[in-house]
ROFI-982664 format. One record per residue: residue in three letters; chain; x, y, z of N, C-alpha, C in turn. Coordinates in steps of 0.05 Angstrom, whole numbers. Layout:
! residues N
 type mol  neast nnorth    nup caeast canorth   caup  ceast cnorth    cup
  ala   A      X      Y      Z      X       Y      Z      X      Y      Z
...
! end
This chain:
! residues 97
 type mol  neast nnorth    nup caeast canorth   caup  ceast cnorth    cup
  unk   A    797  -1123  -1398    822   -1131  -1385    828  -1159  -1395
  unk   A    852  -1166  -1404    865   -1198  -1418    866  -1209  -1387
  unk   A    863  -1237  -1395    860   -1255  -1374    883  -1252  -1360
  unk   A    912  -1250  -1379    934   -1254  -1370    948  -1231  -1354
  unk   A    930  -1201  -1354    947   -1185  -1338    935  -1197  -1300
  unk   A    949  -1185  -1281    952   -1197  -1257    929  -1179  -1251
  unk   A    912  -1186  -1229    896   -1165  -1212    910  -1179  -1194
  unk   A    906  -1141  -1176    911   -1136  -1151    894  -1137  -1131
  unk   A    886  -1165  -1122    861   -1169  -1106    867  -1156  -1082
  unk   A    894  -1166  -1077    899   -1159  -1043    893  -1130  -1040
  unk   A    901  -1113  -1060    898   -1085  -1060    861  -1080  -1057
  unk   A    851  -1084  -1082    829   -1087  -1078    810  -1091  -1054
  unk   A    819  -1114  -1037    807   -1122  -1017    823  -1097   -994
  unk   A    843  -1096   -984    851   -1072   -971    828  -1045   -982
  unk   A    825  -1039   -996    810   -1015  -1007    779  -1026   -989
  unk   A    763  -1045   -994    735   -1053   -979    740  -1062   -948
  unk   A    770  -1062   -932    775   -1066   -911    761  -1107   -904
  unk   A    762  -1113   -929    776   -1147   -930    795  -1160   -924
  unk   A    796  -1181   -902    822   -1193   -897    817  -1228   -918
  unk   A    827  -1222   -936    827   -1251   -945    849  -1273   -946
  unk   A    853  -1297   -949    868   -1315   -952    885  -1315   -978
  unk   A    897  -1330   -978    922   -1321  -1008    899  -1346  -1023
  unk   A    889  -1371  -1012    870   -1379  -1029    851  -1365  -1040
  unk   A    836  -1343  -1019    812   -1323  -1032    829  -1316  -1048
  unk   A    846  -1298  -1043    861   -1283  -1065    864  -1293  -1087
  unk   A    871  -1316  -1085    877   -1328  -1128    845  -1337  -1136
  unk   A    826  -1350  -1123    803   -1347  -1126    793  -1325  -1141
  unk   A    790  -1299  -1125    769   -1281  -1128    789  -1269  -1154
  unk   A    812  -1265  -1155    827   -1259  -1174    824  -1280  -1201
  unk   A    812  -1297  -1201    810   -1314  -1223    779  -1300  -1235
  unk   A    758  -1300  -1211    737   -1302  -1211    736  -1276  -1228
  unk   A    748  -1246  -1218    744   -1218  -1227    760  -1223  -1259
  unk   A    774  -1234  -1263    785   -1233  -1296    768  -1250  -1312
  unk   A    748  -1272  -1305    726   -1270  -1316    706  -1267  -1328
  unk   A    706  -1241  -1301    684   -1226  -1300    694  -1210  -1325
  unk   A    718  -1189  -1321    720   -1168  -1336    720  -1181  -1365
  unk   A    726  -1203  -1366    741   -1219  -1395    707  -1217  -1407
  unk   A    695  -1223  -1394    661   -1221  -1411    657  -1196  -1413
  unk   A    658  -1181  -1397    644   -1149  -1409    664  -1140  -1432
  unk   A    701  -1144  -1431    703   -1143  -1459    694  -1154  -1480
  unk   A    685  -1184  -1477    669   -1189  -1502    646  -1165  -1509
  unk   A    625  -1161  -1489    602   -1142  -1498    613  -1122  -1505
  unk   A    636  -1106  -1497    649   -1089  -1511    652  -1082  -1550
  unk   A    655  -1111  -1547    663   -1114  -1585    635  -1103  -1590
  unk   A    607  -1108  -1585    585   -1115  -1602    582  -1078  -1612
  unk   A    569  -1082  -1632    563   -1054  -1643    534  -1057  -1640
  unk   A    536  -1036  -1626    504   -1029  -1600    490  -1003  -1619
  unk   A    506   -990  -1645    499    -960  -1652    461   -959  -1667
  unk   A    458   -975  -1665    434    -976  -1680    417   -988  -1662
  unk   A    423   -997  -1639    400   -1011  -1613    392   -988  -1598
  unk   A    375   -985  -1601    357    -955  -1575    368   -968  -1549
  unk   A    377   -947  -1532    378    -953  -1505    349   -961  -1492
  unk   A    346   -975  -1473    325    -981  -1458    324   -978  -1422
  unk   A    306   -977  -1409    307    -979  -1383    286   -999  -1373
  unk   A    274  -1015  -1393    257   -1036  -1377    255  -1055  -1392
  unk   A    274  -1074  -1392    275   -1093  -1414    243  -1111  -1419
  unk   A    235  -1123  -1391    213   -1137  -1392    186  -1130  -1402
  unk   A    180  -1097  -1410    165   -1086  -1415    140  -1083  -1392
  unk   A    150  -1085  -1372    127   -1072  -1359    120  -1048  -1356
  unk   A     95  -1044  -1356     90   -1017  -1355     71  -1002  -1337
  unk   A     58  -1008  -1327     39    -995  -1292     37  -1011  -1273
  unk   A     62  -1008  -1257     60   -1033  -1241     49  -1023  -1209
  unk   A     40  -1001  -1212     30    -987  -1186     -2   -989  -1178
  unk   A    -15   -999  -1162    -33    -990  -1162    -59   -957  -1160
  unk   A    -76   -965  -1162    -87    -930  -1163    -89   -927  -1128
  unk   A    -86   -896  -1127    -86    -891  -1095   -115   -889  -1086
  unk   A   -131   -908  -1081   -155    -907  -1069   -161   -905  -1038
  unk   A   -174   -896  -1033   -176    -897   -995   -201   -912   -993
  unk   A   -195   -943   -976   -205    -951   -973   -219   -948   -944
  unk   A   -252   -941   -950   -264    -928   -921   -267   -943   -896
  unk   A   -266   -982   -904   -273    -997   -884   -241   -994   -874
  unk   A   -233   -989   -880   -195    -996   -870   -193   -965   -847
  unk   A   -204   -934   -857   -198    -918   -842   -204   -914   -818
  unk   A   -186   -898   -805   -178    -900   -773   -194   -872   -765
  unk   A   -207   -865   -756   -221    -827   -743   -196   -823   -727
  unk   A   -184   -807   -721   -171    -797   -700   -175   -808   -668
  unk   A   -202   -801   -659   -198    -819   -635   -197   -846   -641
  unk   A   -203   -864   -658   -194    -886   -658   -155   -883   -654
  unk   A   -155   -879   -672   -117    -886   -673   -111   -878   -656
  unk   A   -122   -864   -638   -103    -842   -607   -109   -868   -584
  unk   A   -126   -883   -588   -143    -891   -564   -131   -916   -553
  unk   A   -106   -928   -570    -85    -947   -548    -56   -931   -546
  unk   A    -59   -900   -551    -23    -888   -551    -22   -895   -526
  unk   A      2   -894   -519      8    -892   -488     19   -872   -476
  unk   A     16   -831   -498     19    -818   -496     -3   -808   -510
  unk   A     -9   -773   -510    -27    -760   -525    -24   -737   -517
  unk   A    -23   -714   -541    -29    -689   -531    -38   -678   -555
  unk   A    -60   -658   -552    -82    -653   -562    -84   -663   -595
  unk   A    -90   -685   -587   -102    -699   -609    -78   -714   -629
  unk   A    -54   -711   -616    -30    -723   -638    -14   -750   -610
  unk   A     -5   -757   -632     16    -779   -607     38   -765   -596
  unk   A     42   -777   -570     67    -760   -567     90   -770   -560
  unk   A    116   -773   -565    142    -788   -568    159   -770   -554
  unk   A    171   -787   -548    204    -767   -531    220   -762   -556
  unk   A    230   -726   -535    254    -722   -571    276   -736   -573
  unk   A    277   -737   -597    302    -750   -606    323   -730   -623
  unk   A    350   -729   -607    357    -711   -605    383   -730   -629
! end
């Protein structure tokens, strides 16, 4: 988008249920042409020979392994034994309807 066509902030903002000021308005309207005025620059670049990517920083196993740790586990009657409900052997909650 050229710097020089108009955005329609007010519209814009009506559409996200925004009440702004006619200052926001020439603001954020300055601010969004911009914005768009740079992505047409990236527009120009010829991208045909760059592989797409999804992880620029190269990380790569950022999860740890799922181990069960034994000093951490709970037996059943432990975990039941501050509910302030119980029935046979599970907690018990009001429905939620």
């Amino acid at each position: 988008m050229k710097k020089s066509s108009k955005l329609d902030i007010g519209y814009i903002a009506k559409l996200a249920h925004l009440h702004l000021t006619p200052e926001e308005e020439t603001l954020f309207s300055r601010q969004l042409a911009d914005i768009l005025g740079h992505i047409d620059k990236l527009r120009e670049l010829d991208l045909k020979d760059i592989p797409p990517t999804f992880q620029a920083a190269g990380t790569v196993d950022v999860t740890r392994k799922d181990l069960v740790d034994r000093q951490r586990v709970l037996s059943q009657e432990e975990a039941l034994a501050n509910a302030p409900d119980k029935e046979r052997g599970f907690f018990r909650v009001p429905k939620v309807l």
